[in-house]
VEXDODO-23582 format. One record per atom (N, C-alpha, C): residue in one letter; atom name; x, y, z. Coordinates in Angstrom, 3 decimals. Example, Ala and Ser with C-alpha at 12.3 -4.5 7.8 and 13.67 -1.06 7.14 Angstrom:
BEGIN
{residuo->A | atomo->N | c1->13.190 | c2->-5.690 | c3->7.800}
{residuo->A | atomo->CA | c1->12.300 | c2->-4.500 | c3->7.800}
{residuo->A | atomo->C | c1->13.200 | c2->-3.300 | c3->7.800}
{residuo->S | atomo->N | c1->12.850 | c2->-2.250 | c3->7.080}
{residuo->S | atomo->CA | c1->13.670 | c2->-1.060 | c3->7.140}
{residuo->S | atomo->C | c1->12.900 | c2->0.030 | c3->7.870}
//
This chain:
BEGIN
{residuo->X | atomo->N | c1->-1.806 | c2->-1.121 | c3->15.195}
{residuo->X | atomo->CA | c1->-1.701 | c2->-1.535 | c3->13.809}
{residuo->X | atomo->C | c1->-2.977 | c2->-2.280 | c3->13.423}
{residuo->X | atomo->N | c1->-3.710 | c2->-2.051 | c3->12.170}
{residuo->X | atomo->CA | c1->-4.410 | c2->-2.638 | c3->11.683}
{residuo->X | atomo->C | c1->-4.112 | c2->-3.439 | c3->10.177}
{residuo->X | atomo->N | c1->-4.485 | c2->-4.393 | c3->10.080}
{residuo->X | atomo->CA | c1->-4.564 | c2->-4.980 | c3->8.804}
{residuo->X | atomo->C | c1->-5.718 | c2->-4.869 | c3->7.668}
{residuo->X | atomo->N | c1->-5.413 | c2->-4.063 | c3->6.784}
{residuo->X | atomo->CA | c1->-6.625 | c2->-3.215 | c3->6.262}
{residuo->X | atomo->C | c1->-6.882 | c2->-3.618 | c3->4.707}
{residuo->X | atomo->N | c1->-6.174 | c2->-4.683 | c3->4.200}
{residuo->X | atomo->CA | c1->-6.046 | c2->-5.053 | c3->3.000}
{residuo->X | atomo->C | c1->-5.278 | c2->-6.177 | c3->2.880}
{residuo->X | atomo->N | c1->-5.708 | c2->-6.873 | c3->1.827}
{residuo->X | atomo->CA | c1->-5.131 | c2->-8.637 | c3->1.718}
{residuo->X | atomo->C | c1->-4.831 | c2->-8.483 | c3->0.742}
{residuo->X | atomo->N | c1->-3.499 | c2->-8.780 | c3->-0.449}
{residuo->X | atomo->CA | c1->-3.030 | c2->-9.341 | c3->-1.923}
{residuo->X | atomo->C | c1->-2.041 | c2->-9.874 | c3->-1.884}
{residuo->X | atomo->N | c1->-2.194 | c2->-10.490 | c3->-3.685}
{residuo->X | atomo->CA | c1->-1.529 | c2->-11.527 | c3->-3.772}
{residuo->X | atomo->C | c1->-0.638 | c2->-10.720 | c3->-4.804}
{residuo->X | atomo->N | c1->0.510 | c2->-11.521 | c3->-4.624}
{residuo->X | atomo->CA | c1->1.688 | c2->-10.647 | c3->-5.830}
{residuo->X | atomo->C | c1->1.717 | c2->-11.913 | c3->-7.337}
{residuo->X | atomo->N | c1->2.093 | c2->-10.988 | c3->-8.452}
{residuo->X | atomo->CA | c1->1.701 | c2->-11.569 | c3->-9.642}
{residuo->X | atomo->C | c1->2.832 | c2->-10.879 | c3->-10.375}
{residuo->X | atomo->N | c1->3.856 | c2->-11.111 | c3->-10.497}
{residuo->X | atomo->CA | c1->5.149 | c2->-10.672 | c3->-10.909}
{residuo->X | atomo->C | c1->5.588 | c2->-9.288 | c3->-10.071}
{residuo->X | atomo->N | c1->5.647 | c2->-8.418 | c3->-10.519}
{residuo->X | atomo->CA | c1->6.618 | c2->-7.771 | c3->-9.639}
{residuo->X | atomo->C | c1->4.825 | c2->-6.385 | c3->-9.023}
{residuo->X | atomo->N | c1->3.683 | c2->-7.247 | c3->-9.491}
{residuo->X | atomo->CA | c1->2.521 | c2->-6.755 | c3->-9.266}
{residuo->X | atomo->C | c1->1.581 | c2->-6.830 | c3->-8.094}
{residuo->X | atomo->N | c1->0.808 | c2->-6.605 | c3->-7.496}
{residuo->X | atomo->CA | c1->0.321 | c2->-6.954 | c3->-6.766}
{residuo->X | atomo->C | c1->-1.403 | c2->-6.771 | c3->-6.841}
{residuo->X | atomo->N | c1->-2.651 | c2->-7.807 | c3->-6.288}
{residuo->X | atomo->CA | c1->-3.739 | c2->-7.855 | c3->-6.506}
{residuo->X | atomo->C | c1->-4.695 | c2->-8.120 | c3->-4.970}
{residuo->X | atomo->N | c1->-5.301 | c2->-7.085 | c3->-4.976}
{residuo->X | atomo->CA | c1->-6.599 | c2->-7.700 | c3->-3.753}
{residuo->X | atomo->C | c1->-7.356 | c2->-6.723 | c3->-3.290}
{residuo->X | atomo->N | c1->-7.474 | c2->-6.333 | c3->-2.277}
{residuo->X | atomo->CA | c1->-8.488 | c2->-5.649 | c3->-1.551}
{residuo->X | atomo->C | c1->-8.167 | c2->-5.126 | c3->-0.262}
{residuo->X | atomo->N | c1->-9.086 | c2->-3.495 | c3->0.034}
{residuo->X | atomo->CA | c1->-9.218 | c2->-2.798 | c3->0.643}
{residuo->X | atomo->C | c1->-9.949 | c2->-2.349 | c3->1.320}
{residuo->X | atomo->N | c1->-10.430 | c2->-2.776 | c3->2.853}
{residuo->X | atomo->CA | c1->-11.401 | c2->-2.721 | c3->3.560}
{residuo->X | atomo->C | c1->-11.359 | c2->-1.998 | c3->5.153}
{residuo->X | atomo->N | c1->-11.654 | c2->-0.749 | c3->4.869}
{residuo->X | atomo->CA | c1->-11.796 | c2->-0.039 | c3->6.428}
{residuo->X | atomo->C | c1->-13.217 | c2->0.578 | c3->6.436}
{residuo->X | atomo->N | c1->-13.857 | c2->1.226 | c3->7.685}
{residuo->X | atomo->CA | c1->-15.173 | c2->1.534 | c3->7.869}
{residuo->X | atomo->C | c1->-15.551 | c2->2.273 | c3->6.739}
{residuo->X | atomo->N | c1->-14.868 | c2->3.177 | c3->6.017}
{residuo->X | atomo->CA | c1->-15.317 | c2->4.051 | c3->4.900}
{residuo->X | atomo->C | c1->-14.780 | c2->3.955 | c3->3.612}
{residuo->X | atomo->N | c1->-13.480 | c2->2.555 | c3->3.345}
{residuo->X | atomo->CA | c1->-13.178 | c2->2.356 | c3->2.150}
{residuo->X | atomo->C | c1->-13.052 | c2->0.469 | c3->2.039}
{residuo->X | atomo->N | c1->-14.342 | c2->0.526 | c3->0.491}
{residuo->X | atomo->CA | c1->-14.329 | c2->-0.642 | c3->0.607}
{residuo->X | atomo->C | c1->-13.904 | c2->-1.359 | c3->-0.983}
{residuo->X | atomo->N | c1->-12.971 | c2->-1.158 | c3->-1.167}
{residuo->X | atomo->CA | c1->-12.572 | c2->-1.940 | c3->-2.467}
{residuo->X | atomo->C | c1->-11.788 | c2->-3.008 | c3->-2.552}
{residuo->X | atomo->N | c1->-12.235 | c2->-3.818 | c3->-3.943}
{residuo->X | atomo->CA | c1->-12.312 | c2->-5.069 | c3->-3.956}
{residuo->X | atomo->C | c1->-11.399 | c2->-5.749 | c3->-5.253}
{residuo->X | atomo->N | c1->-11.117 | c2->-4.180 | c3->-6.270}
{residuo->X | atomo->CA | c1->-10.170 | c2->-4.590 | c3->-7.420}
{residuo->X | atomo->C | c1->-9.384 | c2->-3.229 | c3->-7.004}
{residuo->X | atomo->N | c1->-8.314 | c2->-3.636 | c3->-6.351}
{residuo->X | atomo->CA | c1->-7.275 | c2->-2.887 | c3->-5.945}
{residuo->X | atomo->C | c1->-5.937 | c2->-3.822 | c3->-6.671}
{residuo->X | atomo->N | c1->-5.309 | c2->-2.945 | c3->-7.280}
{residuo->X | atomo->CA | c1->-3.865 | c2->-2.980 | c3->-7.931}
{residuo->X | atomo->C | c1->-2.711 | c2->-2.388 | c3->-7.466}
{residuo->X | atomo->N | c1->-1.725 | c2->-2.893 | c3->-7.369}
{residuo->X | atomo->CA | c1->-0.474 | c2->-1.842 | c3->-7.163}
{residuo->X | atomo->C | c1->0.428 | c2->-2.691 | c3->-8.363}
{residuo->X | atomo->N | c1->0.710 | c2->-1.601 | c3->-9.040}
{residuo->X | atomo->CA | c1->1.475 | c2->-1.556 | c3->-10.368}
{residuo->X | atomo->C | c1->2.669 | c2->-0.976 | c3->-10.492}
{residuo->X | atomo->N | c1->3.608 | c2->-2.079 | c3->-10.841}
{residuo->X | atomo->CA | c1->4.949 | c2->-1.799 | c3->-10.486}
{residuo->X | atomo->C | c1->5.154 | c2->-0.914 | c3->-12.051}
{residuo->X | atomo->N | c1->6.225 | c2->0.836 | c3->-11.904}
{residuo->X | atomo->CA | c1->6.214 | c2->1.622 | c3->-12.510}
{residuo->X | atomo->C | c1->7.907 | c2->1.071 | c3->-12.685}
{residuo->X | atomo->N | c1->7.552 | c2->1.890 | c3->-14.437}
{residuo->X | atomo->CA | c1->9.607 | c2->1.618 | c3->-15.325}
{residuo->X | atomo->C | c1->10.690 | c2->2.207 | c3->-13.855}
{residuo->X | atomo->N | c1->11.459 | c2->1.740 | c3->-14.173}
{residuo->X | atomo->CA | c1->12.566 | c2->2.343 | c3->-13.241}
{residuo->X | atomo->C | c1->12.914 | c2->3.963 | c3->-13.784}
{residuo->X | atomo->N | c1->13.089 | c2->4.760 | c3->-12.785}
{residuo->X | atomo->CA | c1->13.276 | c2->5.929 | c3->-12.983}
{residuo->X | atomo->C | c1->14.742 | c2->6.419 | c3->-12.076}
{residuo->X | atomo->N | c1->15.520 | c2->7.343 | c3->-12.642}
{residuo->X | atomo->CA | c1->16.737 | c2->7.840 | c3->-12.328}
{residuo->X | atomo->C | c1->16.066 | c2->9.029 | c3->-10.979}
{residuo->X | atomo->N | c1->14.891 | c2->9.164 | c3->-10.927}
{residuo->X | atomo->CA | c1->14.537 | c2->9.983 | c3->-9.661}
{residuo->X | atomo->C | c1->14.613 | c2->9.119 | c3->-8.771}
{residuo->X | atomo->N | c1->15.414 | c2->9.204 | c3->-7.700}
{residuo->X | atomo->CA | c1->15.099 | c2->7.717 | c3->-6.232}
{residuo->X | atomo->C | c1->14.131 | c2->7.997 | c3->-5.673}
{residuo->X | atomo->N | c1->13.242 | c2->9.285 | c3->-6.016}
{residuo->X | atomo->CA | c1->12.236 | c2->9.473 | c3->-5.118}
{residuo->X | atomo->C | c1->10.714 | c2->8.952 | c3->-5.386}
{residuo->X | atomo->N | c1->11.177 | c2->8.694 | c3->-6.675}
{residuo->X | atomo->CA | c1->9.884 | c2->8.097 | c3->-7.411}
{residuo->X | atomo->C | c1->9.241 | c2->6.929 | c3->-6.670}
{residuo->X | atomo->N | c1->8.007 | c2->6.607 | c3->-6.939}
{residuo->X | atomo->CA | c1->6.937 | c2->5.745 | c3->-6.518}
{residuo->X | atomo->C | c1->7.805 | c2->4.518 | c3->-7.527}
{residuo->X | atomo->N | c1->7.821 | c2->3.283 | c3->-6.773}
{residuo->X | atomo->CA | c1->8.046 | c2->2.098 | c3->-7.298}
{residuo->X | atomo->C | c1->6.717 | c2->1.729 | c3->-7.964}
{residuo->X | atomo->N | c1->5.920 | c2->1.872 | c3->-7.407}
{residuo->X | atomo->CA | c1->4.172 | c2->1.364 | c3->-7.928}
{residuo->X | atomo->C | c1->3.316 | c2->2.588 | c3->-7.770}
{residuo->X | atomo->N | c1->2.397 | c2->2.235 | c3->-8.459}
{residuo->X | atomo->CA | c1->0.771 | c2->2.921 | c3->-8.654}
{residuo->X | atomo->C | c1->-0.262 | c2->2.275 | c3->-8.086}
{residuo->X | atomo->N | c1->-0.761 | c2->3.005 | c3->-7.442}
{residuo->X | atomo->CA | c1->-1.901 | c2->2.401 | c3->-6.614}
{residuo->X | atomo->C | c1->-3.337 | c2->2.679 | c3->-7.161}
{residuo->X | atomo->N | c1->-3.836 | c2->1.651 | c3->-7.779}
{residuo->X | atomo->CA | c1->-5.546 | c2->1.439 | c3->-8.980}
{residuo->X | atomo->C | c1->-6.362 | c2->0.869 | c3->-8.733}
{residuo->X | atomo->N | c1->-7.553 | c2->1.564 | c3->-8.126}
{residuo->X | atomo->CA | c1->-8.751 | c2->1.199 | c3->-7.744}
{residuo->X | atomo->C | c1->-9.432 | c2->1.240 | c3->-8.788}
{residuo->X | atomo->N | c1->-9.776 | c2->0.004 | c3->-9.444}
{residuo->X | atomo->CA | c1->-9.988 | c2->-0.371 | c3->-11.219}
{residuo->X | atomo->C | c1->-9.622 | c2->0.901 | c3->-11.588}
{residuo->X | atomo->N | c1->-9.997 | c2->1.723 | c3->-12.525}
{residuo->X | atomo->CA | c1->-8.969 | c2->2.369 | c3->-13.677}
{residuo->X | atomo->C | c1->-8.441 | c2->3.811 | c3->-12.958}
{residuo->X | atomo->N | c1->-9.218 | c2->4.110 | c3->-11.328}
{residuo->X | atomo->CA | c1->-8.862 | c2->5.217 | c3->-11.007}
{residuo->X | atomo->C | c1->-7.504 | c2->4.866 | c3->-10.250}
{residuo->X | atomo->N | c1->-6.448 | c2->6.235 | c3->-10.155}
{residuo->X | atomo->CA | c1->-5.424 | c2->5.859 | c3->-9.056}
{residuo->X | atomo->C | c1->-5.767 | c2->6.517 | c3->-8.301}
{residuo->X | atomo->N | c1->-5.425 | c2->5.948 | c3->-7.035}
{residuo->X | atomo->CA | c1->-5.440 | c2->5.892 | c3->-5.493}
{residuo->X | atomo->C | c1->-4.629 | c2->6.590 | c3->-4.716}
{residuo->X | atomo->N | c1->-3.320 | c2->6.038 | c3->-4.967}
{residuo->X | atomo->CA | c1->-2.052 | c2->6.481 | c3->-4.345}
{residuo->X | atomo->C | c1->-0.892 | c2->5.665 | c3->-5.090}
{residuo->X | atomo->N | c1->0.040 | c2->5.766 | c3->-4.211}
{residuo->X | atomo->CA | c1->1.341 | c2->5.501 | c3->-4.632}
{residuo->X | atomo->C | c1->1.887 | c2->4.612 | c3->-3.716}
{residuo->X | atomo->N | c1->3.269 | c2->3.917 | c3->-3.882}
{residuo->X | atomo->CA | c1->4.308 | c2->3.134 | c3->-2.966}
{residuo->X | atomo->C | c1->5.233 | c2->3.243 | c3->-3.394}
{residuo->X | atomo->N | c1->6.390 | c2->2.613 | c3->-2.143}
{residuo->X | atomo->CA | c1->8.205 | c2->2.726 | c3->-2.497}
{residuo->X | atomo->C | c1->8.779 | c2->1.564 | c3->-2.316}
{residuo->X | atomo->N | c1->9.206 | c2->0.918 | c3->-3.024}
{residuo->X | atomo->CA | c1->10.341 | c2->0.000 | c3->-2.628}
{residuo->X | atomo->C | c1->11.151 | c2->0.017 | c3->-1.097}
{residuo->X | atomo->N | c1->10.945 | c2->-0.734 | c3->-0.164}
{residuo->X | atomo->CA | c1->11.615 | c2->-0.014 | c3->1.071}
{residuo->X | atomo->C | c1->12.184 | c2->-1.974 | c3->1.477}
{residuo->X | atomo->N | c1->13.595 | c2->-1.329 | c3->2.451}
{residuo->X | atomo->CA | c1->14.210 | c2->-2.998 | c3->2.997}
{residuo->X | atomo->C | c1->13.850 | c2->-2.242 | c3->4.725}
{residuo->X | atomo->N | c1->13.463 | c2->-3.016 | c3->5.315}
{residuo->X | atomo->CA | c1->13.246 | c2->-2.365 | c3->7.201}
{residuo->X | atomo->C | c1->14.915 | c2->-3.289 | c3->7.583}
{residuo->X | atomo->N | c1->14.775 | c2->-3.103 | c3->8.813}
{residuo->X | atomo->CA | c1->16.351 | c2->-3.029 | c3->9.504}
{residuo->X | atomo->C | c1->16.579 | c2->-4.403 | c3->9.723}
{residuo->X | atomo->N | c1->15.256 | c2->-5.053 | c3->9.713}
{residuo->X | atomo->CA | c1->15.683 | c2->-6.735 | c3->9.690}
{residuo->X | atomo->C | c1->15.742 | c2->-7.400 | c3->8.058}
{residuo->X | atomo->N | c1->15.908 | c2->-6.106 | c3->7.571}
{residuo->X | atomo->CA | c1->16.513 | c2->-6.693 | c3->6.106}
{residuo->X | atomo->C | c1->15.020 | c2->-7.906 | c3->5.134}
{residuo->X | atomo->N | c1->13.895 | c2->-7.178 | c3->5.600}
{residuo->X | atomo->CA | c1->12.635 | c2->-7.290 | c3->4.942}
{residuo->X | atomo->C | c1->12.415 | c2->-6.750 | c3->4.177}
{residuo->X | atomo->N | c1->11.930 | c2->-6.933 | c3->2.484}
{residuo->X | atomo->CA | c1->11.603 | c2->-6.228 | c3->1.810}
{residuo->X | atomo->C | c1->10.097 | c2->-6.034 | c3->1.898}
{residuo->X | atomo->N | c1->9.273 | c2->-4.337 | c3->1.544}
{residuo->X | atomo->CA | c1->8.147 | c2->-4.554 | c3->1.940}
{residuo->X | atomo->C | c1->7.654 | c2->-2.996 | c3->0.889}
{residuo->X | atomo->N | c1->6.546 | c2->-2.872 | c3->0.419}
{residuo->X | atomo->CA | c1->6.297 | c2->-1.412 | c3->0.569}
{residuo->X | atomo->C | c1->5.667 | c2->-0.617 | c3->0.970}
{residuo->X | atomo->N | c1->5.973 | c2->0.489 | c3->1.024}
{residuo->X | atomo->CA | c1->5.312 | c2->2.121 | c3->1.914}
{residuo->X | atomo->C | c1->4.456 | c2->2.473 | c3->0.873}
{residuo->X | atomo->N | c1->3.261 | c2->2.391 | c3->1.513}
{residuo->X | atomo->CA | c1->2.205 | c2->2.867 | c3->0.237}
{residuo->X | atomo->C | c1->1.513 | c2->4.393 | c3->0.802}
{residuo->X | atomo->N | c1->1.414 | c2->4.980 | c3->-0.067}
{residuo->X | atomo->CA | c1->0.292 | c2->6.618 | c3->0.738}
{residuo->X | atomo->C | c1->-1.352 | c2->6.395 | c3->-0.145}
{residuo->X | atomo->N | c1->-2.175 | c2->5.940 | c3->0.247}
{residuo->X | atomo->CA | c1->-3.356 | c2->6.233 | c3->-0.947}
{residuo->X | atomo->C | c1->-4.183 | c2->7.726 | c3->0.020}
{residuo->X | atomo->N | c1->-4.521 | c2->8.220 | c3->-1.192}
{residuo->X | atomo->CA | c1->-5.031 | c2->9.556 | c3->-0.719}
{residuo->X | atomo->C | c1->-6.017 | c2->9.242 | c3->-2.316}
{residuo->X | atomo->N | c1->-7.161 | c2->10.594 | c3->-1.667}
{residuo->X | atomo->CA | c1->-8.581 | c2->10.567 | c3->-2.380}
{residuo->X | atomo->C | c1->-9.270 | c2->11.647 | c3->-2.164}
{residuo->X | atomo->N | c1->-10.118 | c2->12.567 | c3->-2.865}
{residuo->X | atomo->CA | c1->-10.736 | c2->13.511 | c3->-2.307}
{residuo->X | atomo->C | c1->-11.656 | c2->13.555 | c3->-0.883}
{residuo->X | atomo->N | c1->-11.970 | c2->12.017 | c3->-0.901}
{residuo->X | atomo->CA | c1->-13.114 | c2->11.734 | c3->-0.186}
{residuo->X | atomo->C | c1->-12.280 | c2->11.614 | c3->1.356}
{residuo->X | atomo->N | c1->-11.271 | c2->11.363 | c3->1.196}
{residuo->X | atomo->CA | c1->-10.322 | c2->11.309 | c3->2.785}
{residuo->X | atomo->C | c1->-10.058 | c2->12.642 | c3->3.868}
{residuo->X | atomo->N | c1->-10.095 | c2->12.854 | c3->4.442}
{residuo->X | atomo->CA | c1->-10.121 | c2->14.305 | c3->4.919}
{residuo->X | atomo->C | c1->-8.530 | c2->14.154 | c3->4.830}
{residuo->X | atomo->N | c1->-7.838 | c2->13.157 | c3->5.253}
{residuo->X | atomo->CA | c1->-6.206 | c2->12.812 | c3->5.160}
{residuo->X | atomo->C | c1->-5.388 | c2->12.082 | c3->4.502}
{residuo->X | atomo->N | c1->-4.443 | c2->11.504 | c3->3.770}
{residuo->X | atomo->CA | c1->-3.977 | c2->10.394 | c3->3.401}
{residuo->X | atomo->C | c1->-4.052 | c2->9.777 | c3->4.049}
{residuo->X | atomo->N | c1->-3.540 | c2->8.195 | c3->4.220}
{residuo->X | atomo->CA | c1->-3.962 | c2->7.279 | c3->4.512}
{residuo->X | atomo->C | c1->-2.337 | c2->6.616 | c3->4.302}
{residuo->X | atomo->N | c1->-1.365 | c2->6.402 | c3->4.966}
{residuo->X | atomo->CA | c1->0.281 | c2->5.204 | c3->4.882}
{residuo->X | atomo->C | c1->-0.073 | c2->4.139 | c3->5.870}
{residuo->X | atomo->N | c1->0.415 | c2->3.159 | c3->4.914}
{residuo->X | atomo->CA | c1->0.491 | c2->1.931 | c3->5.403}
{residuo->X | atomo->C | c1->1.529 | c2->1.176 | c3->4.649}
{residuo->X | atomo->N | c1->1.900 | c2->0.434 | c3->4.934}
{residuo->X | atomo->CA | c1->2.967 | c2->-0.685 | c3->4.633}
{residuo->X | atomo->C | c1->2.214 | c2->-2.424 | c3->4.111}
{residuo->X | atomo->N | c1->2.976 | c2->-2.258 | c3->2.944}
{residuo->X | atomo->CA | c1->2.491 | c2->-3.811 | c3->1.897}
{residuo->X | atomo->C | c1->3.101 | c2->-4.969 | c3->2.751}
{residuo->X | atomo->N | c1->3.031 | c2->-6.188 | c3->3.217}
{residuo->X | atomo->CA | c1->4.462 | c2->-6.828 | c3->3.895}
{residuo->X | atomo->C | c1->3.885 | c2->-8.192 | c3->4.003}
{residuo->X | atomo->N | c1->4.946 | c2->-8.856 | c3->3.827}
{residuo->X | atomo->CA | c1->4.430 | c2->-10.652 | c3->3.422}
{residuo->X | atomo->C | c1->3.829 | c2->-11.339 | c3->4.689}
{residuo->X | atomo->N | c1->2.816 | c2->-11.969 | c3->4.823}
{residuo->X | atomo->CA | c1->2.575 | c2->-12.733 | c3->5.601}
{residuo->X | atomo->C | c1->2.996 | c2->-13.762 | c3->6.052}
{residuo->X | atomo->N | c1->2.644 | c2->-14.344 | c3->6.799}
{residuo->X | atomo->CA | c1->3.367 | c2->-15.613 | c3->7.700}
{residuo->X | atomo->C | c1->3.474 | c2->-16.750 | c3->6.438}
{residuo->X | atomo->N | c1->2.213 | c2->-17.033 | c3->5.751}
{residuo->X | atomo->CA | c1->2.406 | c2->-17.873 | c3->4.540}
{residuo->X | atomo->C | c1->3.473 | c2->-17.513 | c3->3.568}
{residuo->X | atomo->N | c1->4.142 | c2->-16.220 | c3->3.436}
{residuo->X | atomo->CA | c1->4.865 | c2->-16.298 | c3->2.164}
{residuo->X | atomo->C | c1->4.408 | c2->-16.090 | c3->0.988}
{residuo->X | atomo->N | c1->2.699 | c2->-15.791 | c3->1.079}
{residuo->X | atomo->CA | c1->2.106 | c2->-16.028 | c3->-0.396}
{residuo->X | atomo->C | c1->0.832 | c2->-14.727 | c3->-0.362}
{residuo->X | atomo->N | c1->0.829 | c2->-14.481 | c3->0.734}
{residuo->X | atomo->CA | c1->-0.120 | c2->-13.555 | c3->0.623}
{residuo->X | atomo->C | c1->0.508 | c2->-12.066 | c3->0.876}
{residuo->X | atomo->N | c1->-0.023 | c2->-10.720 | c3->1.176}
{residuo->X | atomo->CA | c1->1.016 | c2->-9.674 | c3->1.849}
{residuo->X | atomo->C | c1->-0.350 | c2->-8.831 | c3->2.425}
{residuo->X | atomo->N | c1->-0.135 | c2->-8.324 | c3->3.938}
{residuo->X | atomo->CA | c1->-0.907 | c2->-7.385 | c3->4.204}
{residuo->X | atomo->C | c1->-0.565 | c2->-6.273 | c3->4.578}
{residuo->X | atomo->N | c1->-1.837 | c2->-5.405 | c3->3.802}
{residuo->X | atomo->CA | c1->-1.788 | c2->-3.844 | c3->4.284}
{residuo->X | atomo->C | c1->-1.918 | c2->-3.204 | c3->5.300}
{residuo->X | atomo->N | c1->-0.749 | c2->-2.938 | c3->5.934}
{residuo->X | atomo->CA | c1->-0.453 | c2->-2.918 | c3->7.530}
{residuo->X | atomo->C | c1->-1.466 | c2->-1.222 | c3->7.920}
{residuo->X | atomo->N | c1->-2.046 | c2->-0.523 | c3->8.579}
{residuo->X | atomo->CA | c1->-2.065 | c2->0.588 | c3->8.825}
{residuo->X | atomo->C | c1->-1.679 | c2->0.664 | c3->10.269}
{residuo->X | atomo->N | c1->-1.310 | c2->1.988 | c3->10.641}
{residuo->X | atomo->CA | c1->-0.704 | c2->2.585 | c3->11.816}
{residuo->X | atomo->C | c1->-0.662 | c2->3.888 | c3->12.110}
{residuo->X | atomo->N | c1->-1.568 | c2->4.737 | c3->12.750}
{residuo->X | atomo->CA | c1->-1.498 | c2->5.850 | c3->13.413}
{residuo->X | atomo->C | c1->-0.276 | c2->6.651 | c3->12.934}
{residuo->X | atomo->N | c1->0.392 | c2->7.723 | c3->12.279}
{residuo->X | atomo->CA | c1->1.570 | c2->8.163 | c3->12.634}
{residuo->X | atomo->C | c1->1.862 | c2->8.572 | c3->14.293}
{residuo->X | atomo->N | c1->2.968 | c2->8.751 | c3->14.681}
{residuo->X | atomo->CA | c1->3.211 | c2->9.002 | c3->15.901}
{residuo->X | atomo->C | c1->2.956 | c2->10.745 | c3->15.716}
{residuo->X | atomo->N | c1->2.292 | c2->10.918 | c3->17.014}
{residuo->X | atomo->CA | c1->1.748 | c2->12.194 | c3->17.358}
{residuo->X | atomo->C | c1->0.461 | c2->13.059 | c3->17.017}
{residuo->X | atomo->N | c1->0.136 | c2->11.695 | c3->16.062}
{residuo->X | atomo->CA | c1->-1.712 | c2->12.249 | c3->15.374}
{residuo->X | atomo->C | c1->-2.554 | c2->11.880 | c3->16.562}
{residuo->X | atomo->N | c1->-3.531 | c2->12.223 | c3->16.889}
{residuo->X | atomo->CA | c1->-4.190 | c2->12.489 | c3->17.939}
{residuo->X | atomo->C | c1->-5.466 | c2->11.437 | c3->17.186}
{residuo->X | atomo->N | c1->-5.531 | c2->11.490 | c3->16.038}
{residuo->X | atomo->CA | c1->-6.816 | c2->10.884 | c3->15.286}
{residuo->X | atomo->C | c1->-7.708 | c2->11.650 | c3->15.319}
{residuo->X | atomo->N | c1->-8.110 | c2->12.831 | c3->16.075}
{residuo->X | atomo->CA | c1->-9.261 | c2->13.589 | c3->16.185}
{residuo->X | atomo->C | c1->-9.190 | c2->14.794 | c3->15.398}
//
C-alpha cells in the first residue's frame, strides 16, 4: 500500500493533492454528485482543476468505516489507477490509499 494523496474534507467535499512518480497534482477535488436512484453511480467526481479525472463510491469496510473507492483514469495512464479515500489517524485529514490489485504482476 502506498499513500499517494493527502485532503481535507469541506462539507460532504473533499480538497488536496496527488503525488506519484508520473502524477503530480496539486488542485485535486472530489465532488460530491446529487443523489441518484442508480446505486451504481459515482458518489463524487474526481477534478484536476476543471478537468475530470475519475470517479468514487460511497463504501462502509467490515469494521464499519466509512471511506471512498476512487478509480482516476487519464489518457496518459496506460491503466486506471483504484485507490481508497480513508481518514487518518488525526480525524481531519484522509489519505489516498493505493494498492496493487491482487494478481497484477505490475509489469
Amino acid at each position: 500500500m502506498a499513500n499517494i494523496g493527502s485532503f481535507k474534507k469541506s462539507g460532504n467535499d473533499y480538497q488536496g493533492a496527488i503525488q506519484t512518480l508520473s502524477v503530480q497534482q496539486k488542485n485535486v477535488r472530489l465532488v460530491a454528485e446529487e443523489a441518484s436512484d442508480n446505486e451504481n453511480a459515482p458518489t463524487h467526481r474526481v477534478l484536476a482543476g476543471q478537468v475530470e479525472i475519475g470517479a468514487a463510491w460511497a463504501k462502509v469496510s467490515r469494521e464499519e468505516r466509512e471511506y471512498l473507492s476512487v478509480k482516476l483514469d487519464d489518457p496518459s495512464f496506460a491503466v486506471p489507477i483504484y485507490a481508497n479515500l480513508v481518514a487518518a489517524e488525526d480525524g481531519k485529514t484522509f489519505n489516498l490509499i493505493w494498492s496493487r490489485p491482487n494478481g497484477s504482476s505490475g509489469s
